[in-house]
N, C-alpha and C positions, 0 to 999 in steps of 0.2 A: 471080812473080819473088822471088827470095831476099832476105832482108836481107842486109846489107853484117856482121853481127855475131851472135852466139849465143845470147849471152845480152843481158838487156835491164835494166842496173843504172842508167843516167844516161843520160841527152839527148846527154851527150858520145856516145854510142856509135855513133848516128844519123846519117847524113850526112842531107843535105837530099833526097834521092833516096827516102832509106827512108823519112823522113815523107811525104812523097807519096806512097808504095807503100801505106804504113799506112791514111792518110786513104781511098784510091778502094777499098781491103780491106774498108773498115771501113763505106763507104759500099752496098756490095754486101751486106755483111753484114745491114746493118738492117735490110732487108725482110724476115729472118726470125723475127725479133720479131715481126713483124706478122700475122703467119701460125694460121689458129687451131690447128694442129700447130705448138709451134716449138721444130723439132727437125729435123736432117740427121745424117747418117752421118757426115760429114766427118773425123773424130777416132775413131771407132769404133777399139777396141781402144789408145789409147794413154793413159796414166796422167798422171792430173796430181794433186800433193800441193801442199795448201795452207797454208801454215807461217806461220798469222798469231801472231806471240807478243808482240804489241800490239792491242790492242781495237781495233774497226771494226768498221763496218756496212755502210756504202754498199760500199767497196771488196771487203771479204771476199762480199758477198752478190751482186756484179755480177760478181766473174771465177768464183763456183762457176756462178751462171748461163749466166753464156758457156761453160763447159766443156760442164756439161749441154746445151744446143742444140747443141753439135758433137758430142755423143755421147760426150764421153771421159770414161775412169771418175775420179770423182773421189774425193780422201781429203783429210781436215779435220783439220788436228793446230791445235793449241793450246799454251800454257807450262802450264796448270793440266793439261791430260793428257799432257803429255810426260813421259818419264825425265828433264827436266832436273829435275824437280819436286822427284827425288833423287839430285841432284849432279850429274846428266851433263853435262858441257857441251856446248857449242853444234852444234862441229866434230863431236864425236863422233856425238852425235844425229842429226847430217844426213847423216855416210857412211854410219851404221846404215838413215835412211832411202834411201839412196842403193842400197847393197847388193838391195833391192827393186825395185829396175830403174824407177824411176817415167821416165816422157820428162821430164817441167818438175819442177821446184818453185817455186813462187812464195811469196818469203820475204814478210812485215812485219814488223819488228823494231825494238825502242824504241833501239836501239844505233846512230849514223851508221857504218856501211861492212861491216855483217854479213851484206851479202848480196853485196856483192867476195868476203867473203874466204869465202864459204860456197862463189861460184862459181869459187873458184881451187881448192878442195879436194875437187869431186865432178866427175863427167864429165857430170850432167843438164844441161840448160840451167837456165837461172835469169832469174828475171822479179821486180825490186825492186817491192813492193810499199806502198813507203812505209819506209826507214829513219833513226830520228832527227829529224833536221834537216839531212839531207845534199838526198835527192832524193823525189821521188813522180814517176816519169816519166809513169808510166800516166795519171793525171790531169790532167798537163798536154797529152796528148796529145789525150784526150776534149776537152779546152778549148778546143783549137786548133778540135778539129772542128766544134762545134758555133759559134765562130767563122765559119769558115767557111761553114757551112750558112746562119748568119744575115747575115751580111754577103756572098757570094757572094764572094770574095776574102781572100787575106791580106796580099799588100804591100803597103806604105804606112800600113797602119790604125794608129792611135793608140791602143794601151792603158795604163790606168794599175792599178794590182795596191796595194790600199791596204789598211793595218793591220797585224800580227804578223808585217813582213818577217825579224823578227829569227830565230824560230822556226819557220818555214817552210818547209818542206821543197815546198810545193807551190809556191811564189813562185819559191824556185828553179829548179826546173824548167820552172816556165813563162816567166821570164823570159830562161833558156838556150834554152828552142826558140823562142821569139818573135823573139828577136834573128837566132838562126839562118834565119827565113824574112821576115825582112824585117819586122818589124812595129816601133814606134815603142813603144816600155818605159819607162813611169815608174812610178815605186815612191816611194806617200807613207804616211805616219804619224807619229808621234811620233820625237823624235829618238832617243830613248833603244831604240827600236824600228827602227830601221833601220841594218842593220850596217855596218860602216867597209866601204870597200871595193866594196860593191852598183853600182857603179858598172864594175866590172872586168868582171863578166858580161853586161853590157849593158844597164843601165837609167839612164836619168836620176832623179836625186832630187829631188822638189821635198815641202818640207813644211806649203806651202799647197793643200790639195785643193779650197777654192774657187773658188781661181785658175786651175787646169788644168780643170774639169769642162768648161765650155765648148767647148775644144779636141778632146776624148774621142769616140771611133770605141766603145770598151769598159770599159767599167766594173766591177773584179773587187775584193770585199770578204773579207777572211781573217778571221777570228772571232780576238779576243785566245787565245795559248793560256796558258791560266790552270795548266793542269799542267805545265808548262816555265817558264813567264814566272815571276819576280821579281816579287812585288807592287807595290815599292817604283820599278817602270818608269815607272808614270804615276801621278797621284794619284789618281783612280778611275775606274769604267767611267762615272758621268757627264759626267765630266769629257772621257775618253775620247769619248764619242761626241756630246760637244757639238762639236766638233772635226774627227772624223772619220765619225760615224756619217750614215747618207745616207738623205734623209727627199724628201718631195714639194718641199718649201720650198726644198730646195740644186737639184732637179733643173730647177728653174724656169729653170734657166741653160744648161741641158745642149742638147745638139741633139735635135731630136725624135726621131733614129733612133739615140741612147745604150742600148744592151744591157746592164742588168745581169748578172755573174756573180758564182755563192760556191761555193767547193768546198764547203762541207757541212763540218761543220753548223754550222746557221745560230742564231746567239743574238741572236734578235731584239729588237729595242727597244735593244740595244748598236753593232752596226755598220749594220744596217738595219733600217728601220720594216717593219714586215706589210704596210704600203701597196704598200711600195717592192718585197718578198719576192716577193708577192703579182698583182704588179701587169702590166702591158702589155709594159713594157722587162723583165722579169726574162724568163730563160731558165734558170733554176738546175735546175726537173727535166729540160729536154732534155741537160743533160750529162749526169744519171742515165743516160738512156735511152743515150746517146752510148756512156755507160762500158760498157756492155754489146756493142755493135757493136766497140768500140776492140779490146778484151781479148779478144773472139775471132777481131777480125784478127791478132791478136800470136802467139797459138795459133797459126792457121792456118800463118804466114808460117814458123813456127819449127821447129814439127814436122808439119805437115800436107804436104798435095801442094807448094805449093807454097814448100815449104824445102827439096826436094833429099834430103831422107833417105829 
């Protein structure tokens, strides 16, 4: 079944049909991770260029693997080996890479909305990989999933998305598609860290996270980001995570079946204990594993069989 959209820049893009296409895509998909071949033809012969010109790990190394398992060839650019290195800009760069016929490109870019305006200027599809502090869809979509996989549902559930709402491009997004299928969105932190308005996209705000644990279906922690953030936001990270950071002693309160989540990476002993990283309720590497199944339903659905081209 096609998606409802082309390229894949924001959660807006998605109706609620297509994350459901995505998630049972993506659920099919996992089995071949599991595989001691894991590798399908599925993608054979079509090109995908990966345009991270923002540092990453998890992200950049989980859609080159999902490409690989479907077979498709892949190519790796970077800002320190691009032409922009000597003046070119952005646009230019990407019709240059464009004129090479690739099917995707999949931007990450330190810039909010450069992968709009990359995908208003070339005829590839396009797949946001993280820009700014606008969106990260892809990973809020793994979120959902692994969500679901552990709680066996999505409507109704109760989650709360705590710490560097401000700078967050993954909060965003996850708190756009959560709304969108029904789940219950609260967003806490510091005041100084939770932006005016976080309320329009569909989260409640509360900046007691004591006081909500209890209530909590999911539990998702955002690591401060210290290369964006203003020093001067909170008085320190111990201060920070005397407050907000979530240890064995805060979860005494929690329901027994509270699932913790963190997009990565995790700066421990700040938003969570190793106990807590560590421990029974976390679920942080099944998103890894998630991000892998996600990214090459997203492939499949866009340019594979089951996109229509």
């Amino acid at each position: 079944m096609r998606l409802s959209t082309r390229n894949i820049i924001s959660i807006n893009d998605l109706s609620k049909k297509d994350v459901l296409n995505i998630l049972q895509t993506a659920e099919s998909f996992k089995e071949i991770s599991e595989r001691p071949i894991k590798k399908v033809p599925t993608l054979r012969g079509k090109t995908v260029v990966n345009c991270f010109f923002e540092d990453s790990t998890r992200t950049r190394l989980s859609f080159e693997i999902a490409e690989k398992r479907l077979s498709a060839d892949t190519v790796n650019i970077s800002k320190s080996g691009s032409a922009m290195q000597k003046g070119e800009n952005l646009i230019d760069t990407m019709k240059n890479i464009e004129a090479m016929k690739p099917d995707i490109v999949v931007i990450r870019h330190s810039i909010s909305g450069a992968p709009q305006m990359i995908a208003d200027s070339i005829d590839s599809h396009v797949i946001n990989a993280g820009d700014g502090i606008h969106e990260h869809p892809t990973q809020a979509l793994l979120d959902l999933m692994t969500i679901k996989e552990v709680k066996n549902r999505i409507q109704g559930l109760t989650v709360a998305i705590v710490g560097d709402i401000l700078h967050s491009r993954v909060a965003r997004s996850n708190i756009l598609l959560m709304h969108k299928m029904g789940i219950n969105v609260i967003v806490s932190g510091p005041k100084t860290l939770i932006p005016p308005g976080i309320e329009n996209l569909g989260a409640r705000v509360c900046y007691n996270l004591k006081e909500i644990i209890p209530t909590l279906d999911v539990l998702m922690l955002l690591r401060i980001q210290r290369e964006r953030a203003d020093e001067n936001l909170f008085p320190n990270l111990r201060e920070y995570s005397r407050y907000f950071g979530v240890n064995e002693e805060m979860l005494k309160q929690a329901r027994e079946d509270l699932t913790i989540m963190h997009p990565g990476p995790v700066n421990r002993g700040v938003e969570i204990t190793p106990e807590v990283a560590d421990g029974p309720r976390s679920v942080i590497l099944n998103q890894v594993t998630n991000g892998v199944a996600v990214r090459m339903a997203l492939l499949y659905l866009l340019i594979g069989e089951g996109s229509g081209e």
